[in-house]
N, C-alpha and C positions, 0 to 999 in steps of 0.2 A: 504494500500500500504506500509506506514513505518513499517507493521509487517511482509510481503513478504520478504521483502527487508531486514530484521534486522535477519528472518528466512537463507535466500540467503547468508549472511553472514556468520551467526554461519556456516553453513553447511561449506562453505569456509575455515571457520579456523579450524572446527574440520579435513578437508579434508587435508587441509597442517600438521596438526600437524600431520595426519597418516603417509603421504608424509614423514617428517622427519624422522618420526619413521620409518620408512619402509627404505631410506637413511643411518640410522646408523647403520639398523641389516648389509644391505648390505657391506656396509664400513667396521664394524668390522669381516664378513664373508668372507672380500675382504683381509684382512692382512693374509698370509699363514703359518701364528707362533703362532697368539691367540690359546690359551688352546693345545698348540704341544710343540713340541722341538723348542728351539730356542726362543719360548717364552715370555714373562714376566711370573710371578707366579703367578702377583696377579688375572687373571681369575680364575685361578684353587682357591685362597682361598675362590673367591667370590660364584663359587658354587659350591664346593664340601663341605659338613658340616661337615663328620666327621672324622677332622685332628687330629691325636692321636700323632703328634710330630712336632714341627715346628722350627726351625731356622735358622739362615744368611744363611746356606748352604744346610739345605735338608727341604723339608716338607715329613710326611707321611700322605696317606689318606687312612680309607677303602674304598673301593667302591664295589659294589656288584659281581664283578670278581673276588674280593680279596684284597690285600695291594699295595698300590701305591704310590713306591717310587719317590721324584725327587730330583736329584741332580742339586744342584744352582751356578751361577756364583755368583761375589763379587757382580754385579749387580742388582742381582735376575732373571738374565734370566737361564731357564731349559736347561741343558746341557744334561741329561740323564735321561731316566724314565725305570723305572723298576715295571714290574707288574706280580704277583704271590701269590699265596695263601698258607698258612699251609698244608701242608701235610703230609700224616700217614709216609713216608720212610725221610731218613735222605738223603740219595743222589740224587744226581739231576738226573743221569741217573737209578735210581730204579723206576718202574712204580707206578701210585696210581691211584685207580680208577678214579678219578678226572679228571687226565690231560688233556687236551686242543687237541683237532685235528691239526696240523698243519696248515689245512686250517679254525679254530676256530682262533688258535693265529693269523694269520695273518690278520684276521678281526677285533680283539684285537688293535695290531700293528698300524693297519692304522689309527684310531683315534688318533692317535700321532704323525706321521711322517706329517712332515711339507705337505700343503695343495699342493703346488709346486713342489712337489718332483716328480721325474721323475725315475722308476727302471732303474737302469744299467746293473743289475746280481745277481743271486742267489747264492752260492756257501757254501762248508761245511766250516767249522771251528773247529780248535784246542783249548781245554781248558785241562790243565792238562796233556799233552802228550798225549791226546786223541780224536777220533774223539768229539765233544760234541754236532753237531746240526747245524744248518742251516742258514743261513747268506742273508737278501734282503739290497744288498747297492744301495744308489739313491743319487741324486744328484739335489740339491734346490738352486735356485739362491738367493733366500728369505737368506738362512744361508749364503751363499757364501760372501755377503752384511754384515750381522751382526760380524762374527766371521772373525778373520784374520788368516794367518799363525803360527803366534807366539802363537793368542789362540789356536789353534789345541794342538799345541807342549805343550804347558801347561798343557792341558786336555792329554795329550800322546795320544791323536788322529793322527793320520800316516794321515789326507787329502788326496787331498788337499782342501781349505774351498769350504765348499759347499756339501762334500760329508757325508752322514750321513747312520746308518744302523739299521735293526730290527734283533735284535739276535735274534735263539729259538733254549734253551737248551731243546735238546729231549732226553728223553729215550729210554731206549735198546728195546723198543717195538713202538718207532715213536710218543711216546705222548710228548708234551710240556708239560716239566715242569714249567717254567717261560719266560719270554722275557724280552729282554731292546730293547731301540730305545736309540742312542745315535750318535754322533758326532765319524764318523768314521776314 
């Protein structure tokens, strides 16, 4: 009977300790900024391995899409990610076989835009006096909460807090060359 019952047990505690475990994947899957914009960094150092540049304000990582920038608050929270690879042409609108489908980056993209976010609107965008690509702005109550007005205006983000976007510089043939997700 004392070996049922000491069996009964163990099984209990190995039962809660899954429980817990199971509790903190959900908790930390519950925050809508882990491993996104808005942030902390230190996810991103914990698993991504290969950081080929790291300080106060930016880390770089490869990752098998290509280079992944992030731009850091004094804090360490991720203001901006930029994700893009080497390519054969020099301009961002010259095509390369490579580039991304629009509906490719945008799958890209969402693994970064905060988990809360909600689309507002698509729309094009100007870089250079020129058309340059494509524009998803949304809006996270999660950021809205973190960052204030004044950090907007700091970042020379136009807001207002909460509002964040997924660039994609496309080429003169609809490929994405790179993307950012940042604080819009």
């Amino acid at each position: 009977m004392r070996r049922r019952v000491g069996c009964v047990l163990a099984a209990a505690g190995a039962f809660s300790a899954l429980g817990a475990g199971v509790l903190a994947v959900r908790q930390a899957l519950s925050n809508p900024l882990d491993g996104r914009l808005g942030g902390h960094v230190a996810p991103f150092d914990r698993v991504l391995p290969t950081r080929v540049e790291s300080s106060g304000q930016r880390r770089i990582f490869l990752i098998p899409e290509g280079r992944l920038l992030l731009d850091l608050t004094a804090g360490g929270r991720v203001r901006q990610i930029t994700l893009g690879r080497d390519r054969s042409v020099n301009e961002t609108w010259e095509p390369d076989p490579r580039d991304w489908t629009i509906d490719v980056a945008r799958g890209l993209a969402a693994r970064y835009v905060p988990r809360d976010a909600r689309l507002l609107r698509s729309e094009p965008f100007v870089f250079l006096d020129r058309e340059a690509g494509t524009r998803d702005v949304y809006r996270s109550q999660s950021l809205s909460t973190l960052f204030s007005a004044d950090d907007y205006a700091a970042f020379a983000a136009a807001g207002p807090p909460g509002t964040c976007a997924a660039t994609y510089y496309r080429t003169t043939t609809a490929g994405v060359a790179f993307l950012l997700v940042g604080l819009q």
